[in-house]
Biopython code that builds the backbone (N, CA, C, O; Angstrom):
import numpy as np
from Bio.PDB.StructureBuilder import StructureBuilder

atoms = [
    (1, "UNK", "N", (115.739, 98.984, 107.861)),
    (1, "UNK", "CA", (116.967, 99.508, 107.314)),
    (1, "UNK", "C", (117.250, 100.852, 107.968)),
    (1, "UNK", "O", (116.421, 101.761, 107.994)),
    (2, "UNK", "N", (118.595, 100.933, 108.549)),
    (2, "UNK", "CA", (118.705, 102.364, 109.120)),
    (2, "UNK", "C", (118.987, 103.159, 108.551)),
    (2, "UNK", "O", (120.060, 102.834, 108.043)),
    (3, "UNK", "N", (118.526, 104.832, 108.011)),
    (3, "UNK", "CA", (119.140, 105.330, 107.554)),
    (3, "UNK", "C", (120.414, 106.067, 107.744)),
    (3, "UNK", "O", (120.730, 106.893, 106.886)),
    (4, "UNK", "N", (121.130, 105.877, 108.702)),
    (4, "UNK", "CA", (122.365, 106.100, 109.023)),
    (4, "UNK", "C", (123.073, 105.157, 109.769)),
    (4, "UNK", "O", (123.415, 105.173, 110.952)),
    (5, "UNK", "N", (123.253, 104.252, 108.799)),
    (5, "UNK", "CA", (124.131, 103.278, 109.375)),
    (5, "UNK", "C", (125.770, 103.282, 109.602)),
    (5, "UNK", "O", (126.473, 103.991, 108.883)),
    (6, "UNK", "N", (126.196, 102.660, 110.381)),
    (6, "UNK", "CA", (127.635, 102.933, 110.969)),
    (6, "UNK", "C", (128.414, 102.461, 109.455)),
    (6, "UNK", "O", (128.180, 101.394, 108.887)),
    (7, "UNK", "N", (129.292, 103.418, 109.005)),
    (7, "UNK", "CA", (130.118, 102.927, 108.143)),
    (7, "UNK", "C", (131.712, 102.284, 108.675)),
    (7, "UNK", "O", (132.434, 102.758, 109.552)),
    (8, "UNK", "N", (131.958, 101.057, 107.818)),
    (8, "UNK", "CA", (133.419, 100.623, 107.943)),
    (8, "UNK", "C", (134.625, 101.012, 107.142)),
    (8, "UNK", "O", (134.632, 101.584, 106.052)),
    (9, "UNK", "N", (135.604, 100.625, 107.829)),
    (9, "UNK", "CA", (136.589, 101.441, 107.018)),
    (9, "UNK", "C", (136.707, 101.062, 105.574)),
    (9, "UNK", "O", (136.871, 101.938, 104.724)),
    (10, "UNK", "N", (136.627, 99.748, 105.250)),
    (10, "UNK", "CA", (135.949, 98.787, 104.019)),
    (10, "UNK", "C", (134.884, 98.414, 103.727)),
    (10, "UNK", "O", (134.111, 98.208, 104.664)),
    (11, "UNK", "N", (134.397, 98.171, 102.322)),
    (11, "UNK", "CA", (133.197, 97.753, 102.345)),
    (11, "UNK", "C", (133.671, 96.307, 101.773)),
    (11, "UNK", "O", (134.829, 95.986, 101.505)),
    (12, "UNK", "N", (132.476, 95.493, 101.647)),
    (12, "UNK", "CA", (132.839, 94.066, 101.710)),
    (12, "UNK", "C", (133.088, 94.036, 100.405)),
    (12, "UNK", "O", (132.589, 94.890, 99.672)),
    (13, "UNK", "N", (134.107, 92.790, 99.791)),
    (13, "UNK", "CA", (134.372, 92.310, 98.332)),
    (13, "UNK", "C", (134.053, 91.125, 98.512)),
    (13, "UNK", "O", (134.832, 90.391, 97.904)),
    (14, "UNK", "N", (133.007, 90.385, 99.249)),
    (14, "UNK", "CA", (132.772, 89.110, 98.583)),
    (14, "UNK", "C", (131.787, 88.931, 97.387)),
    (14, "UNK", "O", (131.455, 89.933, 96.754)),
    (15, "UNK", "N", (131.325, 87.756, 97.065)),
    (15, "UNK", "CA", (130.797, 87.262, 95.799)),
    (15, "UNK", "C", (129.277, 87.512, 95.868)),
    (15, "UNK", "O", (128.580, 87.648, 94.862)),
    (16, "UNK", "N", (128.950, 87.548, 96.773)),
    (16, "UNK", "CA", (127.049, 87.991, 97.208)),
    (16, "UNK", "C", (127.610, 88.880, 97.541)),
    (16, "UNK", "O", (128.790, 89.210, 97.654)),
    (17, "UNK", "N", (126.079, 89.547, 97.813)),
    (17, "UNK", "CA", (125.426, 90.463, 98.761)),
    (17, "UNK", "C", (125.699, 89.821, 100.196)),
    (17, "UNK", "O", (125.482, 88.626, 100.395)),
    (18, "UNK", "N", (126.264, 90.808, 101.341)),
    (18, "UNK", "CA", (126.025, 90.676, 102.463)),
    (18, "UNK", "C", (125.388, 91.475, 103.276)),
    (18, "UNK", "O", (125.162, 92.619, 102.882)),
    (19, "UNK", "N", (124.889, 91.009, 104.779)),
    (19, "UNK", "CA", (123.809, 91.501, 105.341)),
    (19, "UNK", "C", (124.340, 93.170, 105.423)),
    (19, "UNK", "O", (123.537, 94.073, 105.188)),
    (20, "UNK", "N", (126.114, 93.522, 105.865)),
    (20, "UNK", "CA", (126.355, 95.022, 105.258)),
    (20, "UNK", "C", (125.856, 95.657, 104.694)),
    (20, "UNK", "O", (125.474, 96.727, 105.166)),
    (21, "UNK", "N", (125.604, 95.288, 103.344)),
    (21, "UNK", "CA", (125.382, 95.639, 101.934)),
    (21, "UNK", "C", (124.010, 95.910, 101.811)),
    (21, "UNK", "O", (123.525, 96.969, 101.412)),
    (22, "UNK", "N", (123.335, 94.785, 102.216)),
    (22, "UNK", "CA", (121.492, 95.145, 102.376)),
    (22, "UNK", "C", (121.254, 96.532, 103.570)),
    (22, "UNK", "O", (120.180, 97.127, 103.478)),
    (23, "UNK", "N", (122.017, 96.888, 104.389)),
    (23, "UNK", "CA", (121.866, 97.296, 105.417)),
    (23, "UNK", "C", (122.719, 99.172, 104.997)),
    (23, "UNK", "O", (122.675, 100.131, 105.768)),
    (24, "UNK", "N", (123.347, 99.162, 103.703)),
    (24, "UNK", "CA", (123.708, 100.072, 103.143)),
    (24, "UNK", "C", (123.556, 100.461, 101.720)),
    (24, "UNK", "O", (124.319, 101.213, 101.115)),
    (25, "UNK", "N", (122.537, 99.902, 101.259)),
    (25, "UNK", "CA", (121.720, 99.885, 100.286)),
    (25, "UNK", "C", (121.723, 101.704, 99.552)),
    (25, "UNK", "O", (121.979, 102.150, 98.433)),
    (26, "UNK", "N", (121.363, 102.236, 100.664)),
    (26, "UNK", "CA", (120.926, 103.632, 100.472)),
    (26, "UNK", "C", (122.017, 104.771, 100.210)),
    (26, "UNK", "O", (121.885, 105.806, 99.558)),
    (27, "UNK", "N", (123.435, 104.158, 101.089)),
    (27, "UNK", "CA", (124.755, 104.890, 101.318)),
    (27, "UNK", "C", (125.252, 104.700, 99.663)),
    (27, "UNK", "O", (125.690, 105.535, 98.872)),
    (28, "UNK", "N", (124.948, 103.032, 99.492)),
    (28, "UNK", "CA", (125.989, 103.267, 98.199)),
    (28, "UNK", "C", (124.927, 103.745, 96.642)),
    (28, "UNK", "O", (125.545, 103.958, 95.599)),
    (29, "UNK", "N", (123.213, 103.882, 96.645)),
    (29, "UNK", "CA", (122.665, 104.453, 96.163)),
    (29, "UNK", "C", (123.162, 106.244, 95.907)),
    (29, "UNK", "O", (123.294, 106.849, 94.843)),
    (30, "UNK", "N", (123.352, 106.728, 97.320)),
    (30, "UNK", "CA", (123.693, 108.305, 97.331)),
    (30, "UNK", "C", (125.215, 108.176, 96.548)),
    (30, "UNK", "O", (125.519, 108.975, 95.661)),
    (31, "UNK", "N", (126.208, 106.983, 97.018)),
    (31, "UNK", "CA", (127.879, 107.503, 96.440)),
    (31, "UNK", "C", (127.454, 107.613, 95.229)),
    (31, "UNK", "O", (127.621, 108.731, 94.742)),
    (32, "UNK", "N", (126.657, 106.360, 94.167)),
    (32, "UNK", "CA", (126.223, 106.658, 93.059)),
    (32, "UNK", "C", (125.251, 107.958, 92.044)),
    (32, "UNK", "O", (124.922, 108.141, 90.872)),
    (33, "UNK", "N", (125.124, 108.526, 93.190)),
    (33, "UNK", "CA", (124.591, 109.904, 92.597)),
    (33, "UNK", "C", (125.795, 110.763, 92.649)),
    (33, "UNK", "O", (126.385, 111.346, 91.739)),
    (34, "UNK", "N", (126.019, 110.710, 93.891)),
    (34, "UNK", "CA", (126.929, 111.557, 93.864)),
    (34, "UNK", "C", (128.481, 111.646, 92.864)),
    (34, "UNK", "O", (129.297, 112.563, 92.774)),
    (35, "UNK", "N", (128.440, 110.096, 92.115)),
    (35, "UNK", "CA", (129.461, 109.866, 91.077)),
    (35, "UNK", "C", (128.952, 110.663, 89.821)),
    (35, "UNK", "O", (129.628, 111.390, 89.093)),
    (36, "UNK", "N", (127.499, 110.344, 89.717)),
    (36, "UNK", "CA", (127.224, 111.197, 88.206)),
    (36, "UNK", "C", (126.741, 112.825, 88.198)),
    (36, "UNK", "O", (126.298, 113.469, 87.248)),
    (37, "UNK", "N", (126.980, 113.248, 89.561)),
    (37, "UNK", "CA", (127.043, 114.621, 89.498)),
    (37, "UNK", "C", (128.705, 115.103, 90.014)),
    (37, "UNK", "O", (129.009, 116.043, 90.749)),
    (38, "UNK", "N", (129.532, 114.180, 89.396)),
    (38, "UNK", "CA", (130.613, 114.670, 89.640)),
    (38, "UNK", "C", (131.137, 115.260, 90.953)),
    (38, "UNK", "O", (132.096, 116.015, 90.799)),
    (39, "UNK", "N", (130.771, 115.103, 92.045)),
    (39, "UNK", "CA", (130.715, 115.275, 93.413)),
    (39, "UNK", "C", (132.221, 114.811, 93.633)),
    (39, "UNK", "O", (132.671, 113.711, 93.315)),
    (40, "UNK", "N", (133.084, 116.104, 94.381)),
    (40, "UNK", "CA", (134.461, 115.924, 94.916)),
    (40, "UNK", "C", (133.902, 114.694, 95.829)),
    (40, "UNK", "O", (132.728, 114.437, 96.096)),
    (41, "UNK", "N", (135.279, 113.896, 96.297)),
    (41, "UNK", "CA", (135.126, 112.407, 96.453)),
    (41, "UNK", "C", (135.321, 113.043, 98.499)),
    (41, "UNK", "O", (135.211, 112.316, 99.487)),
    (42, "UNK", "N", (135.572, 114.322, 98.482)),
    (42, "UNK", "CA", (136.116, 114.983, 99.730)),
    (42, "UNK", "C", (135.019, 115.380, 100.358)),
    (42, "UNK", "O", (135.073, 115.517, 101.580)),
    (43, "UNK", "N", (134.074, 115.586, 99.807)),
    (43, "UNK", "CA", (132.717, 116.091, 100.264)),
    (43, "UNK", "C", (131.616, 115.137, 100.517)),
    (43, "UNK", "O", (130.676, 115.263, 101.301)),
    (44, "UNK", "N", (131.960, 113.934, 99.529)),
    (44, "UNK", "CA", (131.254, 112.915, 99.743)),
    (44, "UNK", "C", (131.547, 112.061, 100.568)),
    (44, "UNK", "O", (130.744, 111.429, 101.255)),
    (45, "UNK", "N", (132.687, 111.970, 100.574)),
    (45, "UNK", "CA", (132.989, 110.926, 102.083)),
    (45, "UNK", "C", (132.527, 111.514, 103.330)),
    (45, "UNK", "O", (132.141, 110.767, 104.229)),
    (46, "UNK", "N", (132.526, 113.261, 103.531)),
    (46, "UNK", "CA", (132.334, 113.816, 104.366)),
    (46, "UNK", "C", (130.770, 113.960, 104.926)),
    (46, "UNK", "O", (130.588, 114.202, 106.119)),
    (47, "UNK", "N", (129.485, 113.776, 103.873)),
    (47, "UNK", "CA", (128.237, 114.297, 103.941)),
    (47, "UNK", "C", (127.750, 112.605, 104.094)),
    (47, "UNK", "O", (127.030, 112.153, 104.984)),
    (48, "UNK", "N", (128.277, 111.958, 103.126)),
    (48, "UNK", "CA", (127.824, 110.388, 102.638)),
    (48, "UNK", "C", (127.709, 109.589, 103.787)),
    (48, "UNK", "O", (126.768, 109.308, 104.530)),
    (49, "UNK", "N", (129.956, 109.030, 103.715)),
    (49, "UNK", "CA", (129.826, 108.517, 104.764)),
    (49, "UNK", "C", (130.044, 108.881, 105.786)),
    (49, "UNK", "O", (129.767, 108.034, 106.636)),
    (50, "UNK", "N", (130.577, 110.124, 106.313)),
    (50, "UNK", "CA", (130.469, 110.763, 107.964)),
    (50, "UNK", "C", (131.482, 110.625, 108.212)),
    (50, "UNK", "O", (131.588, 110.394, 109.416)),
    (51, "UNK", "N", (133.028, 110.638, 107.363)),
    (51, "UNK", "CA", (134.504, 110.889, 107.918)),
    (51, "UNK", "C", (134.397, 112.200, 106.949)),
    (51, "UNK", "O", (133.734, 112.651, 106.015)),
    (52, "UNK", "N", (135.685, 112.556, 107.945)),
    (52, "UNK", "CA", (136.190, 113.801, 107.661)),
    (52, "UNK", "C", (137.330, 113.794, 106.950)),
    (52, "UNK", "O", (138.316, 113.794, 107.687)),
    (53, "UNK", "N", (137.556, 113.789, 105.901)),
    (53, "UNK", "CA", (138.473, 114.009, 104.700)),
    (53, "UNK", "C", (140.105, 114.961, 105.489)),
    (53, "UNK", "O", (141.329, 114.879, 105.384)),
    (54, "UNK", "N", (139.286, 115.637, 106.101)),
    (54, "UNK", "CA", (140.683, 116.033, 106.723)),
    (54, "UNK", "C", (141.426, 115.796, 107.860)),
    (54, "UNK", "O", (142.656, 115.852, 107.867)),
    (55, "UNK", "N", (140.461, 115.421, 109.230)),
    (55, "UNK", "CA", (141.331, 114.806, 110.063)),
    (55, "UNK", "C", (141.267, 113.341, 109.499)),
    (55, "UNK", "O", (142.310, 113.092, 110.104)),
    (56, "UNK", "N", (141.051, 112.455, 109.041)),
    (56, "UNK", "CA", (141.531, 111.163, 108.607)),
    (56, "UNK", "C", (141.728, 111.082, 107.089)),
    (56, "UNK", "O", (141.096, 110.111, 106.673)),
    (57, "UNK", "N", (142.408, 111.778, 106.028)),
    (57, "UNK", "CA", (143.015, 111.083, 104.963)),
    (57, "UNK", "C", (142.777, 110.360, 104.084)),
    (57, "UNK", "O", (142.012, 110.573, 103.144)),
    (58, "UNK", "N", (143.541, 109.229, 104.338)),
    (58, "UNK", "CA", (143.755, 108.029, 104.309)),
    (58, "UNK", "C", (142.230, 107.238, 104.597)),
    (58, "UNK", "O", (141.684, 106.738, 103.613)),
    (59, "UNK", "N", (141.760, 107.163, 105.530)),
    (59, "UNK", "CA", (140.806, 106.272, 106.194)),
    (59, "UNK", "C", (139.481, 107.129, 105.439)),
    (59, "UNK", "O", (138.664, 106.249, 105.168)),
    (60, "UNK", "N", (139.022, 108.256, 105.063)),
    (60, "UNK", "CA", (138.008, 108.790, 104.344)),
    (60, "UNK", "C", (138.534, 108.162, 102.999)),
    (60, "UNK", "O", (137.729, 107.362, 102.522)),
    (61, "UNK", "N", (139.524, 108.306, 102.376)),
    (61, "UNK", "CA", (139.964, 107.803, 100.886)),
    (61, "UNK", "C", (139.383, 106.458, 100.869)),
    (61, "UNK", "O", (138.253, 106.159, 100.482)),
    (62, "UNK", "N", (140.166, 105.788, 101.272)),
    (62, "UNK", "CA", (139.645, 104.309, 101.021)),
    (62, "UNK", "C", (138.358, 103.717, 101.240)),
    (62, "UNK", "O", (137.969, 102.812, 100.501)),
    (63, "UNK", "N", (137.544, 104.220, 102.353)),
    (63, "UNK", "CA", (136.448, 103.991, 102.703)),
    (63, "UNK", "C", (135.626, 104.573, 101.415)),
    (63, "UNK", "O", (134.831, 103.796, 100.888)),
    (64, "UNK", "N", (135.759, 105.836, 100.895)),
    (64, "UNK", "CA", (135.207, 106.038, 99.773)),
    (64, "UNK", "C", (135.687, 105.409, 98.503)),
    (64, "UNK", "O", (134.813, 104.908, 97.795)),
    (65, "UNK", "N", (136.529, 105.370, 98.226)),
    (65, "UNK", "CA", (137.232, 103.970, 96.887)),
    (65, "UNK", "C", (136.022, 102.585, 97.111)),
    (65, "UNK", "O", (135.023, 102.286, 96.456)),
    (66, "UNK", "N", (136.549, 102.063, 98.132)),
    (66, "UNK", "CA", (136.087, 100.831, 98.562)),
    (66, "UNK", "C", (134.209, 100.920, 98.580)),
    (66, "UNK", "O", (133.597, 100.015, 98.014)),
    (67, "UNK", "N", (133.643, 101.751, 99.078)),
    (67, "UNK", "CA", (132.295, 101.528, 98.695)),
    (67, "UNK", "C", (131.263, 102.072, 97.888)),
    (67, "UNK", "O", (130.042, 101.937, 97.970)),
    (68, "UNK", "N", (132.357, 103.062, 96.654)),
    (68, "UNK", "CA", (131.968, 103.232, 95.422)),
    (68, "UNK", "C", (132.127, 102.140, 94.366)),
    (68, "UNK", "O", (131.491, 101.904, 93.339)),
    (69, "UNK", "N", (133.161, 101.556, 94.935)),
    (69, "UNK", "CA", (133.532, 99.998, 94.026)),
    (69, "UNK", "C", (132.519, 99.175, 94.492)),
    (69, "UNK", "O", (131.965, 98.625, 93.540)),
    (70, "UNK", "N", (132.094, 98.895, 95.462)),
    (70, "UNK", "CA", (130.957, 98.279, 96.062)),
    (70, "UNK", "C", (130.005, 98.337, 95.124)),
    (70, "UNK", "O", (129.712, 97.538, 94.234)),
    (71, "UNK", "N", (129.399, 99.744, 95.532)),
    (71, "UNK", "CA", (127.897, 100.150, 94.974)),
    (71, "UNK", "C", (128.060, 100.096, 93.586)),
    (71, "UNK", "O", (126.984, 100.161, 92.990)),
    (72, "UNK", "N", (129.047, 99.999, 92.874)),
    (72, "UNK", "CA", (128.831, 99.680, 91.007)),
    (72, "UNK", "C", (128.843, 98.268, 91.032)),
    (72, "UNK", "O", (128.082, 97.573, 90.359)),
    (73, "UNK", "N", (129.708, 97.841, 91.809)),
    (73, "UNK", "CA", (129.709, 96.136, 92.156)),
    (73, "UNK", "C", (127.597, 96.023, 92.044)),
    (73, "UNK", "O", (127.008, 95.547, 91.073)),
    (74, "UNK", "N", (126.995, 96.524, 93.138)),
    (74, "UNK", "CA", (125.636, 95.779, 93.619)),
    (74, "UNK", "C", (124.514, 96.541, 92.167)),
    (74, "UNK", "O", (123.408, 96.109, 91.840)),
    (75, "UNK", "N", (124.979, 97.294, 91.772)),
    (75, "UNK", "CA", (124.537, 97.955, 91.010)),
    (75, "UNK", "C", (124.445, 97.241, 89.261)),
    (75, "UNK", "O", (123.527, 97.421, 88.461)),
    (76, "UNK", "N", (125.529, 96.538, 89.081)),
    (76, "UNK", "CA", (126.013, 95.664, 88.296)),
    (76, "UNK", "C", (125.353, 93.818, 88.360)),
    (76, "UNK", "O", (124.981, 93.076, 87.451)),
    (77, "UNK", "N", (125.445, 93.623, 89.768)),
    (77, "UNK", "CA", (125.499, 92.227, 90.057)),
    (77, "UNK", "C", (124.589, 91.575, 91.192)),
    (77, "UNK", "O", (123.876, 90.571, 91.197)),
    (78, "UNK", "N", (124.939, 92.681, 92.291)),
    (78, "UNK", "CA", (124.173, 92.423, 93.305)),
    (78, "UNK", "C", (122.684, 92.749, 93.624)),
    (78, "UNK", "O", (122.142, 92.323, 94.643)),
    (79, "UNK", "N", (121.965, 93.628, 92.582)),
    (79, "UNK", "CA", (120.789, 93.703, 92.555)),
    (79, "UNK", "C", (120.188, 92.152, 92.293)),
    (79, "UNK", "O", (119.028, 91.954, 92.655)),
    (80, "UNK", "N", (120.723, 91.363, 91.853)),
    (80, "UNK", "CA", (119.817, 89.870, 91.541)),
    (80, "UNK", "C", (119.640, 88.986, 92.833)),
    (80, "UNK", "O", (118.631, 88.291, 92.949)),
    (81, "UNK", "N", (120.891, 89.014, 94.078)),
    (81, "UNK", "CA", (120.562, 88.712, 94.879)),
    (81, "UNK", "C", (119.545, 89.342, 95.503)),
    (81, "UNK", "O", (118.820, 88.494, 96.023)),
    (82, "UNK", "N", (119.137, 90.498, 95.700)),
    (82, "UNK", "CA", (117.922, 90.956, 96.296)),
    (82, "UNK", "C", (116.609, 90.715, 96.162)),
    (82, "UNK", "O", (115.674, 90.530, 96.941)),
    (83, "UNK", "N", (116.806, 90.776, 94.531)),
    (83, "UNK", "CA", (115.599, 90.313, 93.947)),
    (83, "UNK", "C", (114.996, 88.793, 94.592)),
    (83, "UNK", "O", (113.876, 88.520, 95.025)),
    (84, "UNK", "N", (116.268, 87.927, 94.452)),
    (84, "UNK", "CA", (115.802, 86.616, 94.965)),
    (84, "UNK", "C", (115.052, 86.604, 95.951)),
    (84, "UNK", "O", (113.970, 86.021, 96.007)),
    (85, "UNK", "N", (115.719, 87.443, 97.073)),
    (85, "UNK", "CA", (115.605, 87.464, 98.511)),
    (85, "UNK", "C", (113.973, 88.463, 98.724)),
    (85, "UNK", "O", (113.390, 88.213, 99.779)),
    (86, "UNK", "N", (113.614, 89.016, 98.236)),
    (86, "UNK", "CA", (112.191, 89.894, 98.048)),
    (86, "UNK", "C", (112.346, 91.097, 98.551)),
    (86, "UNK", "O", (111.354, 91.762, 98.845)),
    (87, "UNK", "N", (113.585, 91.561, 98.730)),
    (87, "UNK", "CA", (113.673, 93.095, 99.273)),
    (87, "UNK", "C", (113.941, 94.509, 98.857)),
    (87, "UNK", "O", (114.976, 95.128, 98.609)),
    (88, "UNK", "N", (113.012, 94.734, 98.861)),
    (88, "UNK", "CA", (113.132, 95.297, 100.747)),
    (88, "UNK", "C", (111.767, 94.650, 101.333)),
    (88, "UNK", "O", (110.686, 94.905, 100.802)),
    (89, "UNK", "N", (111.872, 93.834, 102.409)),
    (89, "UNK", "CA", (110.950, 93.279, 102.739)),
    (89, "UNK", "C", (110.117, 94.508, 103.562)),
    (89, "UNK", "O", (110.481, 95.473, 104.233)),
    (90, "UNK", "N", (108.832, 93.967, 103.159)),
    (90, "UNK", "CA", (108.110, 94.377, 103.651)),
    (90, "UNK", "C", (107.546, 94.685, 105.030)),
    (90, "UNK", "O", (107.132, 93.744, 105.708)),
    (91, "UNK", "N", (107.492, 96.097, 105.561)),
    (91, "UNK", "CA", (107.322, 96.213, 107.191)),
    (91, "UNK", "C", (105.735, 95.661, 107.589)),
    (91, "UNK", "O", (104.894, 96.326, 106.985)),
    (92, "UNK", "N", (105.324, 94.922, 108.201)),
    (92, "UNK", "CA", (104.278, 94.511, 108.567)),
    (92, "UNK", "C", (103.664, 94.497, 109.930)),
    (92, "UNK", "O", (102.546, 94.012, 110.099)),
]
sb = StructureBuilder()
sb.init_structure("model")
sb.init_model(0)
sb.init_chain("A")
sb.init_seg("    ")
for serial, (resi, resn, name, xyz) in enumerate(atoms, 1):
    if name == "N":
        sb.init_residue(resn, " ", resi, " ")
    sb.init_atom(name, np.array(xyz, "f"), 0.0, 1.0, " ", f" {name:<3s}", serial, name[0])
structure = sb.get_structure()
């Protein structure tokens, strides 16, 4: 798992977990901290996911909407797919 993985301008809304999602595990762990310490959404897109709130807008907004909705999404639902799956697999 990388810890700085390339973020998209969306995060995924399908019905599982996708390989994205396993692969940003950690990004939408931090948005979720950063939701219950009340963390401007401007700072977090900026430190979190690595846009800049001010030259892109728009494209930091949504990217942060979209994979805070995510991470309550996996947080909610998508932890059971993981479980199935045994991960975080083990480095061997």
């Amino acid at each position: 798992m990388s810890l700085d993985p390339k973020i998209a301008d969306l995060a995924p809304s399908a019905p599982d977990l996708t390989p994205y999602d396993e692969r940003h595990a950690v990004i939408y762990m931090r948005l979720l901290d950063a939701e219950a310490d009340n963390a401007d959404w401007r700072e977090v897109a900026r430190i979190v996911l690595g846009i800049d709130p001010t030259l892109e807008p728009d494209r930091a907004r949504s990217a942060f909407e979209s994979h805070l909705t995510r991470a309550k999404w996996a947080a909610r639902h998508g932890y059971r797919d993981l479980l199935r799956r045994a991960w975080p697999k083990s480095e061997e």
